[in-house]
N, C-alpha and C positions, 0 to 999 in steps of 0.2 A: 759156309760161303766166306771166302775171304776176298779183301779188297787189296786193288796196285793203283797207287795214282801215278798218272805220266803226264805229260806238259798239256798234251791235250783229249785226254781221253784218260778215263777209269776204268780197269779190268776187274771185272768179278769171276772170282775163280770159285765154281760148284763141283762137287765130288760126286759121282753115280758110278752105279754098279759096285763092283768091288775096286777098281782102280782107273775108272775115267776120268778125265777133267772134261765139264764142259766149259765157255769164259763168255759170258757176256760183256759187250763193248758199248762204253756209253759215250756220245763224242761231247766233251764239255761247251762246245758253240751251236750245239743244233740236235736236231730232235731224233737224231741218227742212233740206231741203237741194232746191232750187230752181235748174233752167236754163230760161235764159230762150233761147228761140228756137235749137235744135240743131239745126243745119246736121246734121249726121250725128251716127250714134247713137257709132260706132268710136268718136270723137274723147273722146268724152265720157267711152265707157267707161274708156277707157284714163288719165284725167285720176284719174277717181272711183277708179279700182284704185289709183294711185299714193298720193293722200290718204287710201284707207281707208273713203271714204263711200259713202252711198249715196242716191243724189236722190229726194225723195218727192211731187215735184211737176214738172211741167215749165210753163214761162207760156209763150206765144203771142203778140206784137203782132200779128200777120196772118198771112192764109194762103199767102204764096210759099213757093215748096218750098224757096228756100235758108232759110229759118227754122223749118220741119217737118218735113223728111224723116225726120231723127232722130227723132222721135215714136215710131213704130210698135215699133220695137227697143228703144228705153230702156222701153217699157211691159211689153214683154217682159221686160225682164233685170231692169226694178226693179219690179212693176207699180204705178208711179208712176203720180201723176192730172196730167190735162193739162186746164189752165186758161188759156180763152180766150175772146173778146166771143162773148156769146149769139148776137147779131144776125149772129155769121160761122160759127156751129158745125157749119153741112153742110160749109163747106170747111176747118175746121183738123181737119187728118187725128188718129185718136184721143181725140178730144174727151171728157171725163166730166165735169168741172165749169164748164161755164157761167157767166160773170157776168155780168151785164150793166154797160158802162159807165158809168163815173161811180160805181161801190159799193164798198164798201171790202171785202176779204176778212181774216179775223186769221188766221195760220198759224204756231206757237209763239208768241214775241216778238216775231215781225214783224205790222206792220200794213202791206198790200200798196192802196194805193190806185191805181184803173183809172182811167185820163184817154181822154176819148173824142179822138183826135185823128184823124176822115176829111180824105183828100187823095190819101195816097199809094193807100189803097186805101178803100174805103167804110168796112170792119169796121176800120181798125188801131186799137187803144188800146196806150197808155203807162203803165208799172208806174211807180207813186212809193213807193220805201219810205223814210223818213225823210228822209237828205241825197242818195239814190241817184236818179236816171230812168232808167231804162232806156224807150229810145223807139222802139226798131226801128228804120222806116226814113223815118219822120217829119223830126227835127231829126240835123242830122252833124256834125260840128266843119267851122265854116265853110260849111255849106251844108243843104238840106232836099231829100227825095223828090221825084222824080218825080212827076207827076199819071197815075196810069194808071188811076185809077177815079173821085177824086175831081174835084171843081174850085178855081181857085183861090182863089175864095172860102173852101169849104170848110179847104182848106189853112192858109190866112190865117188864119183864126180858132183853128187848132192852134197856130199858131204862137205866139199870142198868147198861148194857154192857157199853153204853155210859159214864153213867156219871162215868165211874169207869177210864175214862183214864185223861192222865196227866191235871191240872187244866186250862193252857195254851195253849190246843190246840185250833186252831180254827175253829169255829161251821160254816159252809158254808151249809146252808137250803134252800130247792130249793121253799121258800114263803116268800113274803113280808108279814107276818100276823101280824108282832110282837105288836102293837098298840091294836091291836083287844083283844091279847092276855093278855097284862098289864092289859085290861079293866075287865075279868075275872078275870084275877092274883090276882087285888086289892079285889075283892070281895070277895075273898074265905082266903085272905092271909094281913088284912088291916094292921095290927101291923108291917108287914116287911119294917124296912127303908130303904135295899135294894132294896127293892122294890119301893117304893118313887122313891128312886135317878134314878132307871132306867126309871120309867115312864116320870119323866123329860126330861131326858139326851134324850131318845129315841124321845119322844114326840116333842124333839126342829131340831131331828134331821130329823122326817117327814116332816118338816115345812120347811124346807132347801131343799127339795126334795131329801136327803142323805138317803141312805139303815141303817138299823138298821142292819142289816146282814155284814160281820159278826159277831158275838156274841164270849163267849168262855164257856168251860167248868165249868169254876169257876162263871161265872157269871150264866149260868141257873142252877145250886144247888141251889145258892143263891137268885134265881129269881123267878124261872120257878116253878110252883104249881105241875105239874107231874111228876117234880125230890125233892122238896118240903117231899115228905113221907120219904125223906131218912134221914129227920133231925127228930129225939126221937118228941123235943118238939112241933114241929109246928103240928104232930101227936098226942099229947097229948091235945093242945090246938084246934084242929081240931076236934078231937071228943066229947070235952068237952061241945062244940056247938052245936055237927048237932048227940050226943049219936050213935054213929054207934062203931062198934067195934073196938079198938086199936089194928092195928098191917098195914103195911103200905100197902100192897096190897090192903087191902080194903077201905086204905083211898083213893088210886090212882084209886081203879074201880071207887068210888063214886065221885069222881072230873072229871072224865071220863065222867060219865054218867051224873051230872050237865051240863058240857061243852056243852053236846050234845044237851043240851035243851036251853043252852045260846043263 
């Protein structure tokens, strides 16, 4: 478990499975205490017993079972509320408080802002609490979700949403993928010495058995190959290559639809 202090909240970051993150949120003014997407409930309890707390909420980005399962149990052991897009509420197992995205919920001190971002799945939304995102399975460090409901269209325009917010917020991604993802990144992106340095930094910090997550805003523009079309050149130089049409959507389909064969 590793810890992030922010001004007014601390993020604990738990590793499950082979590459989940779950993150418990603890608001430093109140008795508020927040996991985002629990892979299993064991993991969690066993986290909350060591610290002493107790979760009085759980948040949802979407409905796959590695990000709900835990639900049903932690309702039981804490009966915590479990808050998730309206528009997905038949499938996030547990469900009591509904938001609809784009609204803001206040919970102690925190102000919990919902980002509608469809792609990976129709319902996903993304939690923004002050410098924090948590995104699911949206944006990754160096890469983004699969399309298994949405399009990429759809996708695209999350993406944007994302990368349009402050350059220092930070990216909390519910995968350890980022490694996997540099190894793509370099191939479609080799000229980026941004890219270099992360693959470094990142690569040394696998080796430590340190999470590369979290990441920030400013670093996947500058990284990340699916936020990547928002820069003119790398778009110019991208199609110069691979002759597909200039304009960035369809550089992002077509890096999309490589990935998917990577």
């Amino acid at each position: 478990m590793w810890t992030y202090q922010h001004a007014n909240f601390c993020v604990r970051q738990i590793p499950v499975l082979r590459d989940n993150y779950i993150y418990i949120i603890e608001d430093c003014h109140s008795s508020i205490v927040l996991v985002v997407d629990p892979t299993t409930a064991e993991t969690v309890i066993e986290a909350c017993d060591t610290l002493k707390i107790q979760p009085t909420h759980i948040l949802n980005t979407h409905h796959h079972w590695d990000h709900t399962d835990g639900n049903e149990n932690l309702v039981k052991a804490y009966q915590c509320r479990v808050i998730g897009n309206q528009a997905d509420a038949s499938r996030v197992p547990s469900i009591s408080q509904p938001i609809v995205a784009g609204k803001t919920c206040e919970l102690g001190s925190l102000s919990i802002q919902t980002i509608d971002v469809p792609g990976h799945t129709l319902g996903h939304i993304a939690f923004l609490i002050d410098d924090a995102l948590f995104c699911g399975d949206t944006l990754f460090g160096a890469g983004c979700g699969r399309l298994f409901e949405g399009s990429h269209a759809q996708m695209w325009q999350s993406l944007q949403h994302l990368a349009a917010l402050d350059s220092h917020t930070k990216v909390y991604c519910a995968h350890e993928y980022t490694l996997a993802n540099l190894d793509f990144a370099h191939s479609v992106d080799s000229l980026n010495k941004d890219l270099e340095q992360r693959i470094l930094q990142d690569t040394a910090k696998r080796q430590q058995q340190q999470p590369t997550i979290p990441s920030t805003i400013a670093l996947e523009k500058k990284t990340n190959p699916f936020l990547r079309p928002l820069n003119t050149s790398f778009c110019h130089h991208y199609n110069l290559n691979n002759k597909k049409k200039v304009d960035a959507f369809h550089v992002f389909k077509d890096l999309r639809e490589r990935k998917d064969q990577w």
